[in-house]
N, C-alpha and C positions, 0 to 999 in steps of 0.2 A: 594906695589906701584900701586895705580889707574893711568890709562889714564887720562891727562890732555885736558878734550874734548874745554878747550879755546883758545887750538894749534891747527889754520888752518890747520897743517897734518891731523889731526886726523879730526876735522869735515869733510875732505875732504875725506878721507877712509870711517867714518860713511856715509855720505851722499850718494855720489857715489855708494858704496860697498853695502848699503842699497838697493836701488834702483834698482840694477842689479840683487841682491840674491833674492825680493819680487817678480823680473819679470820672473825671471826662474822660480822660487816655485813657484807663481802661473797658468802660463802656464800647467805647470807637473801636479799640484796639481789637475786642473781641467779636465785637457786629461786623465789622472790615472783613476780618478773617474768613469766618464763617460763610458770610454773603458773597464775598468776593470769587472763593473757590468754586461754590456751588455755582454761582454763573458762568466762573469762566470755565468752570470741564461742560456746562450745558451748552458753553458757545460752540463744542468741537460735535454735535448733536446735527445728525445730518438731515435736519428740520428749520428750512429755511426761514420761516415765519416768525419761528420761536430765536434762531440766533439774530435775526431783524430788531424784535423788541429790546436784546437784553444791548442789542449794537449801541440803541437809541438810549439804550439807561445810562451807558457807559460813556457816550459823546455828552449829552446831555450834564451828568456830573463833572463829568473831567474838564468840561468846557466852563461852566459855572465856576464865577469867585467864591471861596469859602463862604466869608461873608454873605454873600447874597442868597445863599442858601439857608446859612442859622436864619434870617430875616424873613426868609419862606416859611422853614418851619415855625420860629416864635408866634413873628407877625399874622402872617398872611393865611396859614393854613386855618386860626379859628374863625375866619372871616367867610372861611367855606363852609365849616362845621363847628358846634361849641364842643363837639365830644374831640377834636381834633386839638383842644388846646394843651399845652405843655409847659411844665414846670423848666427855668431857664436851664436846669442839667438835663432833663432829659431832651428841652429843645435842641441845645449845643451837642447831646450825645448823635439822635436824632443825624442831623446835619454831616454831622465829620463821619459817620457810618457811612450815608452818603457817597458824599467826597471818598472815602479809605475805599470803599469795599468795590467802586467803576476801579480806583487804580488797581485793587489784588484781581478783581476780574482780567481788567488785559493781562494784567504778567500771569495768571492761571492759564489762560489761554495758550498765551505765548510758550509758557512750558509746557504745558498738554501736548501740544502739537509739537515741541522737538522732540518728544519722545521716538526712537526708529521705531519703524511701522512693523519691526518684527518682533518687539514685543506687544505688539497687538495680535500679530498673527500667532504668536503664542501662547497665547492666554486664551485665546478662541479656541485653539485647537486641545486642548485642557478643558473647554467644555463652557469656560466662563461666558455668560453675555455680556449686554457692554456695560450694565450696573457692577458686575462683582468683577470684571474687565479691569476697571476704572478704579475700584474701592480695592484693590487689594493687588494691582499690579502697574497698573501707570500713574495715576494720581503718588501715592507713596513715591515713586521715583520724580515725580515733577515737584512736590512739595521742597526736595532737596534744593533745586534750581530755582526755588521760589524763596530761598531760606535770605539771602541776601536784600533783595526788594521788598519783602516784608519788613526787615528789620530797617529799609528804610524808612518803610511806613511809619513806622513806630516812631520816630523821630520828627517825622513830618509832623504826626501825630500830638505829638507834647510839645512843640512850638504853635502848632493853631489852636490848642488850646487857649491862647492869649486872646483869641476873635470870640470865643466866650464871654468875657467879662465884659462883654459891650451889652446883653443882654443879664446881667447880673449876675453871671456864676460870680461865685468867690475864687475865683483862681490865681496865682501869684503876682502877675504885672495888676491887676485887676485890686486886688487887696492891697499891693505896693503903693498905687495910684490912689486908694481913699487913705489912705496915712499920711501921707504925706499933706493931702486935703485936708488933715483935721489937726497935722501938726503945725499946717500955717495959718491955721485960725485958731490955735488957741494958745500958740506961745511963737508964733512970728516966725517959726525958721522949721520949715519942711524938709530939713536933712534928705534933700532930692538924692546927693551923690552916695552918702550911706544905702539909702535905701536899694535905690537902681541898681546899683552895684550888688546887693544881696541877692535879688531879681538876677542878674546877668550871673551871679557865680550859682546859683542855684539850678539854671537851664543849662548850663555850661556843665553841671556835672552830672547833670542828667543824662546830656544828650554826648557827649563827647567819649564816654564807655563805650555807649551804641551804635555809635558811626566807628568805630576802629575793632567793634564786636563785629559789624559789617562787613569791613574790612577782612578783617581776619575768614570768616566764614569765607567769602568770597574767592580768596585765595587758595585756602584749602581744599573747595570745592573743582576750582581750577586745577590743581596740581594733578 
């Protein structure tokens, strides 16, 4: 049985639901990336102190439930400070940057450092330091090797979007789940399996391009 998407419920979960899951995932998507790189090439930084801190940011996150983290940020953080408080998208953005950006750190790292040690020695002897080093000869070739576990990220990314809506985003299972609330109080029958079912084909074709886009990258990369 398909969702019947010419049922105002349903376009109204797609739309909605749509909208708020593309806004969290790309917020995460782009703070991840960004944050993630920049710590993991400072991890290969022959400054012991400083690859210490970002160690501790990285166990720290990685170790932490999703969850428990949106709850830090929503809850807990204005309890420290009232300038710390945040609107439930930016709290859930907030959070999964978090989360995203310890994972791109280790795999940054981890590709940094496969790079052979003779394109560092050749970029040195070219004149580069380790800034224009990094920015213009090894980062670019670790980015390649990092093309694959980013775009898992990203997947990871638009399914945890769903631990949003425990703090109000409007995101699809989140919007699925008050419809169905308002269609069993006002006409007795919550069309649970319509609904749910639009929810599962809607992550389903999000996420199912991305993982075999994954794939593919992965392979080719390999060959």
């Amino acid at each position: 049985m398909l969702p019947d998407w010419s049922d105002p419920v349903a376009r109204y979960v797609l739309e909605r639901g749509l909208r708020g899951t593309l806004q969290v995932a790309a917020i995460a998507v782009v703070g991840s990336s960004l944050i993630g790189v920049l710590l993991g090439t400072a991890m290969t930084l022959p400054y012991r102190l400083l690859r210490a801190g970002i160690r501790l940011y990285i166990e720290v996150f990685r170790g932490l439930p999703i969850l428990v983290t949106v709850f830090i940020v929503y809850f807990g953080l204005p309890s420290v400070a009232s300038t710390l408080r945040f609107g439930p998208l930016t709290a859930a953005g907030i959070a999964l940057i978090l989360w995203g950006s310890a994972q791109v750190a280790e795999a940054t790292r981890g590709a940094v450092q496969s790079i052979p040690r003779e394109q560092h020695e050749a970029a040195a002897a070219l004149g580069f330091g380790w800034t224009m080093r990094h920015a213009y000869v090894i980062v670019p070739q670790a980015v390649r090797r990092l093309l694959p576990p980013l775009i898992g990220l990203l997947v990871n990314i638009v399914q945890n979007t769903t631990i949003a809506g425990l703090i109000g985003v409007g995101e699809t299972l989140e919007t699925g789940t008050r419809s169905t609330e308002r269609l069993l109080f006002s006409t007795g029958n919550a069309h649970y399996l319509s609904i749910y079912l639009a929810v599962f084909v809607f992550f389903f074709l999000l996420s199912y391009p991305l993982t075999r886009l994954g794939a593919f990258v992965e392979k080719r990369l390999a060959a």
